[in-house]
HTML snippet that shows the backbone in 3Dmol.js (N, CA, C, O; Angstrom):
<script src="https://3Dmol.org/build/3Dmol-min.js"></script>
<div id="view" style="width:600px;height:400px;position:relative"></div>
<script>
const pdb = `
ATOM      1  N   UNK A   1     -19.316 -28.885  23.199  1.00  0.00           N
ATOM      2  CA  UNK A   1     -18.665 -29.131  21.930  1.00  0.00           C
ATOM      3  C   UNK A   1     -19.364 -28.343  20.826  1.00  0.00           C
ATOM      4  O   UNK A   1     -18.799 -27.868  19.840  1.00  0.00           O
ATOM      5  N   UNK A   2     -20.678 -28.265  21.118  1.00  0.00           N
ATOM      6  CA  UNK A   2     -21.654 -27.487  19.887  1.00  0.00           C
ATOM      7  C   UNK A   2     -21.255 -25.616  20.223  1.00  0.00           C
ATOM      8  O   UNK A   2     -21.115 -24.681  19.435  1.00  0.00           O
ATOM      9  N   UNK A   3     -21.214 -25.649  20.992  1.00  0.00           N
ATOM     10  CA  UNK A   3     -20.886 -23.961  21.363  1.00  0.00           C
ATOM     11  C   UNK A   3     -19.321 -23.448  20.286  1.00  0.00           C
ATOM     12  O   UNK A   3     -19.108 -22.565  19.455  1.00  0.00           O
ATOM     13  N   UNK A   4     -18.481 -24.614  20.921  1.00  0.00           N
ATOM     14  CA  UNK A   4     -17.177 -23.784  20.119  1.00  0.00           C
ATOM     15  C   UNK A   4     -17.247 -24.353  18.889  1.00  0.00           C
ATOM     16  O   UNK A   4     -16.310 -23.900  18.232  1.00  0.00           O
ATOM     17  N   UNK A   5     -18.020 -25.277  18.116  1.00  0.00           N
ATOM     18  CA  UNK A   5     -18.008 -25.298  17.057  1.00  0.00           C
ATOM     19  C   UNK A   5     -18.427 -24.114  16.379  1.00  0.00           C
ATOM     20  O   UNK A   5     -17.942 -23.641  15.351  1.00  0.00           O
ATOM     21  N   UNK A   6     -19.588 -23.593  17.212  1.00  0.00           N
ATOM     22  CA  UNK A   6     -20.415 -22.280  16.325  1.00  0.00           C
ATOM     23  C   UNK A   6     -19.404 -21.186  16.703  1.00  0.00           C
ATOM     24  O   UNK A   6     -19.106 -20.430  15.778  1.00  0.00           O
ATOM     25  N   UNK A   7     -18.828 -20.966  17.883  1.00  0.00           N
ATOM     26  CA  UNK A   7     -17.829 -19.802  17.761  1.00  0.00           C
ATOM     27  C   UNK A   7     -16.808 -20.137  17.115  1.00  0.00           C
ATOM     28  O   UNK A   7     -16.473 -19.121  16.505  1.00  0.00           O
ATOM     29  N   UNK A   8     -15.920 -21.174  16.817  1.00  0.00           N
ATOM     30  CA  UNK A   8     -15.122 -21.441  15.768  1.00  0.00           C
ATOM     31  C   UNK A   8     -15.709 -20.784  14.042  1.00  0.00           C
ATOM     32  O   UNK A   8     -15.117 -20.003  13.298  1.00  0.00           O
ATOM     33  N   UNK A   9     -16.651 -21.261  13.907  1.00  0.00           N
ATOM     34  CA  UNK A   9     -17.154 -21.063  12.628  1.00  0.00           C
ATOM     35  C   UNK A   9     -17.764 -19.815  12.539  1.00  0.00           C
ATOM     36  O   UNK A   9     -17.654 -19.304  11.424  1.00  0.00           O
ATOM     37  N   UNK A  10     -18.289 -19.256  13.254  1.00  0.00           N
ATOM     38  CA  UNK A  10     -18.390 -17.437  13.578  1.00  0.00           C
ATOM     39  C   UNK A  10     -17.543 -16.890  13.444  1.00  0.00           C
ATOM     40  O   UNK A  10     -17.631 -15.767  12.947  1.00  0.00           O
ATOM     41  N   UNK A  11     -15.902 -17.599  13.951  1.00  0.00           N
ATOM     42  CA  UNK A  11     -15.356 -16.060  14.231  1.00  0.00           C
ATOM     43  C   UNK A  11     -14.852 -15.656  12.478  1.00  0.00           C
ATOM     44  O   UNK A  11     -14.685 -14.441  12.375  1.00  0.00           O
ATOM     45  N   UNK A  12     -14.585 -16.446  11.100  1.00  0.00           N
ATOM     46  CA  UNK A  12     -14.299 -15.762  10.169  1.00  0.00           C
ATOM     47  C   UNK A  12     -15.566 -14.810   9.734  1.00  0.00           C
ATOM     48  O   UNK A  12     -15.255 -13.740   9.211  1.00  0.00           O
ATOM     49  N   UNK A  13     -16.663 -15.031   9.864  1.00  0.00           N
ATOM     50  CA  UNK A  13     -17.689 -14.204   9.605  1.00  0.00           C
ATOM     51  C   UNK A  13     -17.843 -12.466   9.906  1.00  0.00           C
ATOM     52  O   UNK A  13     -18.078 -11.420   9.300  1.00  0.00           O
ATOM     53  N   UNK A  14     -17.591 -12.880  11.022  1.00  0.00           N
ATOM     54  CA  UNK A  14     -17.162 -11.571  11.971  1.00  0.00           C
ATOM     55  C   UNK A  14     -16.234 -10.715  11.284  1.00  0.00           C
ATOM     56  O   UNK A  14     -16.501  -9.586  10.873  1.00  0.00           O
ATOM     57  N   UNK A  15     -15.124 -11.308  11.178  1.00  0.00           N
ATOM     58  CA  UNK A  15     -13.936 -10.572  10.800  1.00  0.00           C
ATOM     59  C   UNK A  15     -14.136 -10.097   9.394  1.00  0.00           C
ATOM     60  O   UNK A  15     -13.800  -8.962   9.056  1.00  0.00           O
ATOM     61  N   UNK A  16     -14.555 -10.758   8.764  1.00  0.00           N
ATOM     62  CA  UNK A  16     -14.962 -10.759   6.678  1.00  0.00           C
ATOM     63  C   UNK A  16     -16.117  -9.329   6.906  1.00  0.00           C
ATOM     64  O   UNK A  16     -16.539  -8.751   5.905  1.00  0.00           O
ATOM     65  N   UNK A  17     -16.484  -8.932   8.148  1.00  0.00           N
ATOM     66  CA  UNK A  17     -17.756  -7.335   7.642  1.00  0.00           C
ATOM     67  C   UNK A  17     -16.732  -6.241   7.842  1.00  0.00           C
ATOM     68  O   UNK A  17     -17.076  -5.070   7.683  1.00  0.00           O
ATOM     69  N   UNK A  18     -15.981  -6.431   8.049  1.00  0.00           N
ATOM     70  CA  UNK A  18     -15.306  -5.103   7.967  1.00  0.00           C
ATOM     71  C   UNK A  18     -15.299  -5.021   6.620  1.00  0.00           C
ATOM     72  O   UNK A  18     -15.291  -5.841   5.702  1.00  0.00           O
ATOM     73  N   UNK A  19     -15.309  -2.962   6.776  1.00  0.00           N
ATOM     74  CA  UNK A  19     -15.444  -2.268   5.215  1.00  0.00           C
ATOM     75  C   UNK A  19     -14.273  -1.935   4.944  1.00  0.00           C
ATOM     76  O   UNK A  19     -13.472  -1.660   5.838  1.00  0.00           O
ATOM     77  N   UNK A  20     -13.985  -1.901   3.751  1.00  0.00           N
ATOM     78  CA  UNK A  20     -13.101  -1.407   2.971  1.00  0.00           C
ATOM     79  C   UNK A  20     -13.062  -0.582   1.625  1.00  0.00           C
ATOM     80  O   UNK A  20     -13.958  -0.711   0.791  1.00  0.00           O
ATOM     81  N   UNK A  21     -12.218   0.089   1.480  1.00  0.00           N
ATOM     82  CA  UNK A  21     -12.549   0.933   0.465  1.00  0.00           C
ATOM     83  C   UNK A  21     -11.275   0.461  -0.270  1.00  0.00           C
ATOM     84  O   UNK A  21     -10.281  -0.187   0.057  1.00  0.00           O
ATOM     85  N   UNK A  22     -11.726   1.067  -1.421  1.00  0.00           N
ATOM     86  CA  UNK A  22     -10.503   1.216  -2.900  1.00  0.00           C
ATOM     87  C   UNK A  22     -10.008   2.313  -3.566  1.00  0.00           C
ATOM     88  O   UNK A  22     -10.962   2.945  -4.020  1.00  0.00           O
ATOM     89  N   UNK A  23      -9.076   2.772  -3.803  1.00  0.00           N
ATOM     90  CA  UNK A  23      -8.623   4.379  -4.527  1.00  0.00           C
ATOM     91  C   UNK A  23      -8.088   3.783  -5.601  1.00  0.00           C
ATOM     92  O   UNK A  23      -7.677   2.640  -5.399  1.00  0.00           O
ATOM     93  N   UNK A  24      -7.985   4.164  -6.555  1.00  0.00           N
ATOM     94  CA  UNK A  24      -7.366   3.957  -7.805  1.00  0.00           C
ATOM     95  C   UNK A  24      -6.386   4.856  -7.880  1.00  0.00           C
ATOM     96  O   UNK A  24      -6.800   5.696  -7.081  1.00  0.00           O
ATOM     97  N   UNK A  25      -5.152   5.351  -8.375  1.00  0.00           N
ATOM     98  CA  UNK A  25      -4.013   6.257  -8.767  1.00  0.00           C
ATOM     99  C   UNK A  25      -3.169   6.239  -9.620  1.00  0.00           C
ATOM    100  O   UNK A  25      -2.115   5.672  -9.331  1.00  0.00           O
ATOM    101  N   UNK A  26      -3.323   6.882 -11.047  1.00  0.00           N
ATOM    102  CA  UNK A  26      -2.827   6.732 -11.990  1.00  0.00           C
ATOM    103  C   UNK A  26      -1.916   7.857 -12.072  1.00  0.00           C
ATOM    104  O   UNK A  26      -1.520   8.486 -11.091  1.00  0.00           O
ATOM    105  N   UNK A  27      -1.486   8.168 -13.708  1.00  0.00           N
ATOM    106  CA  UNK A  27      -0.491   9.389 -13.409  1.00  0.00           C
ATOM    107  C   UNK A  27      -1.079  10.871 -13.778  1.00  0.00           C
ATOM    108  O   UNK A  27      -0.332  11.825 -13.999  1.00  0.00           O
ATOM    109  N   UNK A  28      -2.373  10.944 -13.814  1.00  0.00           N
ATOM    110  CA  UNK A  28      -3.350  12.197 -14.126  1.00  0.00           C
ATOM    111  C   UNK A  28      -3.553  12.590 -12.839  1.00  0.00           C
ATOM    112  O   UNK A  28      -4.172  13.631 -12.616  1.00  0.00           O
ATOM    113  N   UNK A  29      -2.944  11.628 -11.584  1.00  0.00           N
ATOM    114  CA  UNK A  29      -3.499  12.221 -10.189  1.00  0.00           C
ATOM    115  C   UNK A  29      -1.613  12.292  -9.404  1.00  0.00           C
ATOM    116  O   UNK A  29      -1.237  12.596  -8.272  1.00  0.00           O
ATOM    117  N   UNK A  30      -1.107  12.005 -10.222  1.00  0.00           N
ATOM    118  CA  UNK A  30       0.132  12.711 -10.174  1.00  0.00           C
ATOM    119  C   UNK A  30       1.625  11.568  -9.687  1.00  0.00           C
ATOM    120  O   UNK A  30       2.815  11.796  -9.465  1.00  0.00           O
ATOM    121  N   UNK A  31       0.682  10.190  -9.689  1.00  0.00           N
ATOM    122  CA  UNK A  31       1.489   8.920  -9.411  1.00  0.00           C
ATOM    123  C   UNK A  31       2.818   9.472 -10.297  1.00  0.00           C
ATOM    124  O   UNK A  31       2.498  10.162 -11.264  1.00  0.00           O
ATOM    125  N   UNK A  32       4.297   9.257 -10.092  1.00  0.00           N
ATOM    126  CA  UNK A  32       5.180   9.410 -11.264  1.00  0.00           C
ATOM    127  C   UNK A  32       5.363   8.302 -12.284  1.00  0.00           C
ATOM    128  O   UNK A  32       6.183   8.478 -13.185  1.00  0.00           O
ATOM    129  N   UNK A  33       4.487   6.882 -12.202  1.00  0.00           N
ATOM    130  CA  UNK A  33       5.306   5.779 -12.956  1.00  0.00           C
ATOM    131  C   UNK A  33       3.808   5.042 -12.899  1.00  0.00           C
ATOM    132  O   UNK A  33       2.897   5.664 -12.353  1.00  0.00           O
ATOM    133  N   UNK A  34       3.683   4.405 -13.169  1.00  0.00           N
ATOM    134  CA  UNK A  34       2.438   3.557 -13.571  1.00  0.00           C
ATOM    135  C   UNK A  34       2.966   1.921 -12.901  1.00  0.00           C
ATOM    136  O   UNK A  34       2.302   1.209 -12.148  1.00  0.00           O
ATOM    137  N   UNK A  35       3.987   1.713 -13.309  1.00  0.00           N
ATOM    138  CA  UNK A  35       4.781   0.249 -12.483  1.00  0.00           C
ATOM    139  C   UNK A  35       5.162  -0.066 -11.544  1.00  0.00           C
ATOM    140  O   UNK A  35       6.244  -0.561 -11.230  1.00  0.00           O
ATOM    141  N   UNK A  36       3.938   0.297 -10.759  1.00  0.00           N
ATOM    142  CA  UNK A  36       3.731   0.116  -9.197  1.00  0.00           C
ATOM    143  C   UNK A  36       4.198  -1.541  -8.641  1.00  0.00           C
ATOM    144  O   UNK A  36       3.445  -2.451  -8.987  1.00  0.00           O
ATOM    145  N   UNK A  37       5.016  -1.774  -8.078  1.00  0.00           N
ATOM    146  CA  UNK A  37       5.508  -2.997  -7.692  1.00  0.00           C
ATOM    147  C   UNK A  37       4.718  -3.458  -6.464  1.00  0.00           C
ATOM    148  O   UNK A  37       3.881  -4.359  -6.515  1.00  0.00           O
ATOM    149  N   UNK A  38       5.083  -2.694  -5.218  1.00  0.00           N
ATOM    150  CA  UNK A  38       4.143  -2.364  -3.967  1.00  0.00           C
ATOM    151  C   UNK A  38       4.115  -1.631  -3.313  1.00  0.00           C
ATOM    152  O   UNK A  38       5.019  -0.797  -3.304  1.00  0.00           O
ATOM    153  N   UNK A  39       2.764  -1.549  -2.181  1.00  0.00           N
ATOM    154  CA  UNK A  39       2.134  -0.522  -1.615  1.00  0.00           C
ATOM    155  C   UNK A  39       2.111  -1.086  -0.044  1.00  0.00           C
ATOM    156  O   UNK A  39       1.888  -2.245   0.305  1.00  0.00           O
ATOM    157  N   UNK A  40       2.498   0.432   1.074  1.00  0.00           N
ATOM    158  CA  UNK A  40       2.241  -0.381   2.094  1.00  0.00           C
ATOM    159  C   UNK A  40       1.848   0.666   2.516  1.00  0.00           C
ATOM    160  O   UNK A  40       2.264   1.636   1.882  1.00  0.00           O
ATOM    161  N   UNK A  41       0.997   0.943   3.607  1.00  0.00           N
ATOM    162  CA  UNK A  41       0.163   2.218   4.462  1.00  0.00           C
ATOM    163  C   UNK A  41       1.191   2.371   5.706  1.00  0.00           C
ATOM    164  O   UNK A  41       1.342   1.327   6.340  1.00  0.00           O
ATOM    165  N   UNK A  42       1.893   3.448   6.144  1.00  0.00           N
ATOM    166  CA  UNK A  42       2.968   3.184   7.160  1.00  0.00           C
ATOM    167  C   UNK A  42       2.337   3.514   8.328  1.00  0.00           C
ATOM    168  O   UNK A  42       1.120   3.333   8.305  1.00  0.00           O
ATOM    169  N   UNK A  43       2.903   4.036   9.561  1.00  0.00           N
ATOM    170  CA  UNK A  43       2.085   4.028  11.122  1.00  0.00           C
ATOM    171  C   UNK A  43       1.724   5.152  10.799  1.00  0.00           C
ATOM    172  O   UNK A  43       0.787   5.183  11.598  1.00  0.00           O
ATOM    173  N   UNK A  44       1.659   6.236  10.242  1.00  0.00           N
ATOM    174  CA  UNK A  44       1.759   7.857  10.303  1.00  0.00           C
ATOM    175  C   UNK A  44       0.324   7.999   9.080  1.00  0.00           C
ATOM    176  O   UNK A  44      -0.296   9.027   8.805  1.00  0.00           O
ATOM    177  N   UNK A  45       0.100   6.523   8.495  1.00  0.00           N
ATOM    178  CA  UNK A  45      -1.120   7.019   7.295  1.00  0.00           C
ATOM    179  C   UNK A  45      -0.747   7.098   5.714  1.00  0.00           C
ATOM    180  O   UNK A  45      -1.387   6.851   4.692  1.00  0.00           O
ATOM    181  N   UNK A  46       0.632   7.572   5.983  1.00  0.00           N
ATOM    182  CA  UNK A  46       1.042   7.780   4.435  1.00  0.00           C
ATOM    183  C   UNK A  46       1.297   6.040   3.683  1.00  0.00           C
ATOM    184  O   UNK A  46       1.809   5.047   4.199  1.00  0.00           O
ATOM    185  N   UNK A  47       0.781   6.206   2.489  1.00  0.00           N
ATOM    186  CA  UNK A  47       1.229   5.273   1.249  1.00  0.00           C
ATOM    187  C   UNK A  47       2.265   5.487   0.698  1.00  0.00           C
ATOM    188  O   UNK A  47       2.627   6.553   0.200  1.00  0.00           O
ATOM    189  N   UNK A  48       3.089   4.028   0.761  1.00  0.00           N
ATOM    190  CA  UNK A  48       4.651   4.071  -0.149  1.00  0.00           C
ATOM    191  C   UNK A  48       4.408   3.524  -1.314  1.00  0.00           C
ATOM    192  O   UNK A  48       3.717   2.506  -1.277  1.00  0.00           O
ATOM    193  N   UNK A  49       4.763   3.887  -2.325  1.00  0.00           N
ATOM    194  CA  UNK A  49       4.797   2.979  -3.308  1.00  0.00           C
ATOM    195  C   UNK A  49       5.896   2.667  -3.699  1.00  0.00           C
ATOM    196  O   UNK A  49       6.743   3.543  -3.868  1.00  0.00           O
ATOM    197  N   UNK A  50       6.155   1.412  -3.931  1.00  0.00           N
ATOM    198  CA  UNK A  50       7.320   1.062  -4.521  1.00  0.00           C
ATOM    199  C   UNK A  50       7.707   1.049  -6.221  1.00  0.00           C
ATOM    200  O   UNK A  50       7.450  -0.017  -6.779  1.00  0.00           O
ATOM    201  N   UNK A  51       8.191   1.940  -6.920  1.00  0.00           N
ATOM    202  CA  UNK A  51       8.339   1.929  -8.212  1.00  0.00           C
ATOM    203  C   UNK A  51       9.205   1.293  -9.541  1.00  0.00           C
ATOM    204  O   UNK A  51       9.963   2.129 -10.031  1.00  0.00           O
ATOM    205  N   UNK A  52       9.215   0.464  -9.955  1.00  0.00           N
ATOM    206  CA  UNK A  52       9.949  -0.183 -11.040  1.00  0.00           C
ATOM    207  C   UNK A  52      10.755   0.370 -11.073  1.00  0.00           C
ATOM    208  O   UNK A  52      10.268   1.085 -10.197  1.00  0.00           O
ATOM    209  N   UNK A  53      11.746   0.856 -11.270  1.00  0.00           N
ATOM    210  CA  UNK A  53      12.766   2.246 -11.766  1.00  0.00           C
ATOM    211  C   UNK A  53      12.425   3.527 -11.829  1.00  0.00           C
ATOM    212  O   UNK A  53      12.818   4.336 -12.670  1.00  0.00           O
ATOM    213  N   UNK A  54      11.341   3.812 -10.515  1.00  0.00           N
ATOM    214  CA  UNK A  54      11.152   5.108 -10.311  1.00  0.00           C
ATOM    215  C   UNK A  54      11.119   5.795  -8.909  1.00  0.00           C
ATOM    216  O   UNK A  54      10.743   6.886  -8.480  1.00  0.00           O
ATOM    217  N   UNK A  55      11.733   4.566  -8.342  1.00  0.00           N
ATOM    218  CA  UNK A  55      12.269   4.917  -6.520  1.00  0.00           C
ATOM    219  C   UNK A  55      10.716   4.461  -5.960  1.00  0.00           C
ATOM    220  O   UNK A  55       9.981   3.491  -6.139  1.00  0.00           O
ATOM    221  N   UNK A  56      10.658   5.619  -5.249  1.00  0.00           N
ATOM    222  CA  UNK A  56      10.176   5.306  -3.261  1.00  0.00           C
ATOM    223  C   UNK A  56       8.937   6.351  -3.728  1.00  0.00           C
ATOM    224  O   UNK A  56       8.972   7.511  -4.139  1.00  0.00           O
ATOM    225  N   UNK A  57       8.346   5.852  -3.594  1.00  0.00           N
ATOM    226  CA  UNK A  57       6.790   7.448  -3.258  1.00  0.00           C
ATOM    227  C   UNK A  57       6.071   7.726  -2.056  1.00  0.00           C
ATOM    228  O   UNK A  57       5.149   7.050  -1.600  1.00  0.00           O
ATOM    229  N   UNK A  58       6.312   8.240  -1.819  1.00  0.00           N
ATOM    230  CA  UNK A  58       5.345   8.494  -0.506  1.00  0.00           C
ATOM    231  C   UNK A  58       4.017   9.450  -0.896  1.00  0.00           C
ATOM    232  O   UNK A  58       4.336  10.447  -1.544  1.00  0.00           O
ATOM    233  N   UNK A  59       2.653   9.320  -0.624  1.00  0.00           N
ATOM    234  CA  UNK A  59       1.061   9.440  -0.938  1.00  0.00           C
ATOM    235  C   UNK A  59       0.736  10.201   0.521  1.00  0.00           C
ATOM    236  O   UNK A  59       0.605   9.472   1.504  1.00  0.00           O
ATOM    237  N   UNK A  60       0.610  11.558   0.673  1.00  0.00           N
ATOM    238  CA  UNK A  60      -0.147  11.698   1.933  1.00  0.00           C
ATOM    239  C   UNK A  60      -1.801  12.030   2.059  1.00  0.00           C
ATOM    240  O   UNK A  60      -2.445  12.509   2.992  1.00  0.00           O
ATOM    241  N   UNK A  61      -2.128  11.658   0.978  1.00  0.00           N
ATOM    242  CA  UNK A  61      -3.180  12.048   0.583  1.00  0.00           C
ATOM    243  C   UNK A  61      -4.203  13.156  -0.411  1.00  0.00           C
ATOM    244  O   UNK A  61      -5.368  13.384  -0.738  1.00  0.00           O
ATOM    245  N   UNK A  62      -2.876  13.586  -0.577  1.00  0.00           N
ATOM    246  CA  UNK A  62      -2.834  15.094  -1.555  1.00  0.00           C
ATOM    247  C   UNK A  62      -2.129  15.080  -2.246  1.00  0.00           C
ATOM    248  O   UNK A  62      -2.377  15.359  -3.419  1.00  0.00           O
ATOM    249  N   UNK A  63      -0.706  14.679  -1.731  1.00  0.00           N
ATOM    250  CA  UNK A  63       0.309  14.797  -2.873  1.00  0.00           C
ATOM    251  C   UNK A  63       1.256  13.931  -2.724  1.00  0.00           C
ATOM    252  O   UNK A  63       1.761  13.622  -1.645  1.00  0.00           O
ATOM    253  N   UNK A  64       1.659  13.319  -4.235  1.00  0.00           N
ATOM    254  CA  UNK A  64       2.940  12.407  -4.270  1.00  0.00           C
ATOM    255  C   UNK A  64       4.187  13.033  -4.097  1.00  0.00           C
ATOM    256  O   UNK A  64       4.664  13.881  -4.852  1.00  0.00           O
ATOM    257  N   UNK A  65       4.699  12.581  -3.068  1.00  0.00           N
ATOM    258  CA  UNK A  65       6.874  12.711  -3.777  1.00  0.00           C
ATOM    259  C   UNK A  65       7.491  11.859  -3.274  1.00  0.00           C
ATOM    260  O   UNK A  65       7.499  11.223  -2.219  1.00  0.00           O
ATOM    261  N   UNK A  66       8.389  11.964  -4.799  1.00  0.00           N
ATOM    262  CA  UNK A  66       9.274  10.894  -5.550  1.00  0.00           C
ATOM    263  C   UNK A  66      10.552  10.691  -4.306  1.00  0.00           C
ATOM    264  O   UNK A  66      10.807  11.639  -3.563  1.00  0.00           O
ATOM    265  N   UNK A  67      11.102   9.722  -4.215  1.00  0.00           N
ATOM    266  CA  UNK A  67      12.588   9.408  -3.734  1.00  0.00           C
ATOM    267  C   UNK A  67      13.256   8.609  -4.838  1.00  0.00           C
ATOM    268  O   UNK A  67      12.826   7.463  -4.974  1.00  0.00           O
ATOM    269  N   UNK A  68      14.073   8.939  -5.522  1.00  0.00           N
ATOM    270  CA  UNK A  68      15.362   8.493  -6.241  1.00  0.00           C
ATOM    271  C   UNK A  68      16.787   7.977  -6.038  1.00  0.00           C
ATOM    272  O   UNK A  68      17.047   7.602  -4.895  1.00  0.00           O
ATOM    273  N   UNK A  69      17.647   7.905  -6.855  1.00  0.00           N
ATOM    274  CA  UNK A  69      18.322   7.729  -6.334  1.00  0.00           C
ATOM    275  C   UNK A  69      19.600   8.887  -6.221  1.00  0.00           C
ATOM    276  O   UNK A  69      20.750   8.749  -5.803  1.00  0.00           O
ATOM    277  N   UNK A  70      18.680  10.424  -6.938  1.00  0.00           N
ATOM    278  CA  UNK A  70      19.605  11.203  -7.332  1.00  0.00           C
ATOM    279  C   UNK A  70      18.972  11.509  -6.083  1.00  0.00           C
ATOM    280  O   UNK A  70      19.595  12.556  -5.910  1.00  0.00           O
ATOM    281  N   UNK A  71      17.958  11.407  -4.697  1.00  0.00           N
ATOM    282  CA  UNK A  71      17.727  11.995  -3.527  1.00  0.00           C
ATOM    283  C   UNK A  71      19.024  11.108  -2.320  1.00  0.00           C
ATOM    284  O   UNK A  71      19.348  11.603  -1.240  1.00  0.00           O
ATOM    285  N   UNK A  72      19.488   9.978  -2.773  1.00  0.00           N
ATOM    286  CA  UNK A  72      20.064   9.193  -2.294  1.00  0.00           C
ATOM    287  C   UNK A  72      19.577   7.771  -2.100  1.00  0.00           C
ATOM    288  O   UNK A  72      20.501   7.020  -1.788  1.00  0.00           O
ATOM    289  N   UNK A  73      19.038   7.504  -2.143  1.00  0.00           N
ATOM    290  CA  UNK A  73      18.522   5.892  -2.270  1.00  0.00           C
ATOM    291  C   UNK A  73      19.515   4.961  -3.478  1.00  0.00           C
ATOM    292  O   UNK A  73      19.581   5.223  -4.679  1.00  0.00           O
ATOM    293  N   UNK A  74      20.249   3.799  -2.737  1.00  0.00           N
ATOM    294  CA  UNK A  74      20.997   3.007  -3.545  1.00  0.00           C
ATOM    295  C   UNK A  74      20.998   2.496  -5.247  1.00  0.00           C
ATOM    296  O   UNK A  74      21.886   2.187  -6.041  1.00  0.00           O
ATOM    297  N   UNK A  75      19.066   2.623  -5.327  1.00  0.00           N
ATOM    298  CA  UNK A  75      18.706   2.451  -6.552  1.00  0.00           C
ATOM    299  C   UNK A  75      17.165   2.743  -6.888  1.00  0.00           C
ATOM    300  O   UNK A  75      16.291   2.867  -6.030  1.00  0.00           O
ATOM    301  N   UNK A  76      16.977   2.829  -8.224  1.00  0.00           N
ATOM    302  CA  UNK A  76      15.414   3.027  -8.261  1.00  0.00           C
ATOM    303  C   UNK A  76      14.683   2.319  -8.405  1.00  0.00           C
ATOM    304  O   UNK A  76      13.517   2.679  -8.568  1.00  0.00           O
ATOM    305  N   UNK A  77      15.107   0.748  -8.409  1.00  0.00           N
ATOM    306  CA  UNK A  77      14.713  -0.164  -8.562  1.00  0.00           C
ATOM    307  C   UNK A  77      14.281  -1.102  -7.364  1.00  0.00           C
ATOM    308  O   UNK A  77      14.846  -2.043  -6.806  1.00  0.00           O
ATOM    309  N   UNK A  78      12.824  -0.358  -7.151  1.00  0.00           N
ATOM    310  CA  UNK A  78      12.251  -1.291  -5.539  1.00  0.00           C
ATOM    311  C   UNK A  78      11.085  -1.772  -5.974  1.00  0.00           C
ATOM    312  O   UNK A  78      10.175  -1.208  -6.580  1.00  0.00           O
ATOM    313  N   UNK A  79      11.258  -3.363  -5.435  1.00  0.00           N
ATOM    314  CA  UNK A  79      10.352  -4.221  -5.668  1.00  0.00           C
ATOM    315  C   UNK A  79       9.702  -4.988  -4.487  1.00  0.00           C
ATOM    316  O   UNK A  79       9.083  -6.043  -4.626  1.00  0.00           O
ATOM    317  N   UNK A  80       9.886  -4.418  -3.438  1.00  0.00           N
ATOM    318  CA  UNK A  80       8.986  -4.838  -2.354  1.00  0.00           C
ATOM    319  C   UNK A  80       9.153  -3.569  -0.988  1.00  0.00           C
ATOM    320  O   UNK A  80       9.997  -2.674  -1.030  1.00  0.00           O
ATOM    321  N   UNK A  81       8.352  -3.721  -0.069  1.00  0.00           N
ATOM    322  CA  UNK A  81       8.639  -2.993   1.037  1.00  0.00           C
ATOM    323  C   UNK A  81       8.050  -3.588   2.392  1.00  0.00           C
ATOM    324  O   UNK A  81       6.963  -4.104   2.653  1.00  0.00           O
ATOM    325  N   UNK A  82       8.668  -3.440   2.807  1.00  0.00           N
ATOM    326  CA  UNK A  82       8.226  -3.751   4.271  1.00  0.00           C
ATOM    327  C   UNK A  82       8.037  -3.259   6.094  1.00  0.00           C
ATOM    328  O   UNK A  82       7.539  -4.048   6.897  1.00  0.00           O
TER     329      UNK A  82
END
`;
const viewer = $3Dmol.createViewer("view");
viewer.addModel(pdb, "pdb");
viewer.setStyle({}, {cartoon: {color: "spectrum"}});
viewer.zoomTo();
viewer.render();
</script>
């Protein structure tokens, strides 16, 4: 009973050392909109951002581009992604 208590209570410990990092991205690094709604990392690496009324972004690490709705997207107004 004392064993899986301590591996019970170990295992969030464990998991909480992983590192993580933070990037910041404003529009001096070429974001188009500042009203970032959300962000998701897709299988391929790239960052989407989702923009208030400024579409779809995709981040490959170098460079942003925009999706609109003048690219075809229904609207520019995305507020979540999944």
């Amino acid at each position: 009973m004392c064993v899986l208590l301590v591996a019970i209570v170990s295992a969030p410990l464990s998991s909480s050392a992983q590192r993580h990092s933070l990037e910041r991205y404003s529009l001096e690094d070429g974001l188009p909109q500042s009203q970032v709604q959300d962000v998701i990392q897709g299988e391929c690496g790239y960052l989407w951002f989702a923009l208030l009324g400024g579409g779809l972004v995709q981040f490959d690490g170098h460079i942003f581009t925009a999706f609109t709705s003048a690219d075809g997207l229904p609207s520019d107004l995305i507020t979540a992604l999944h």
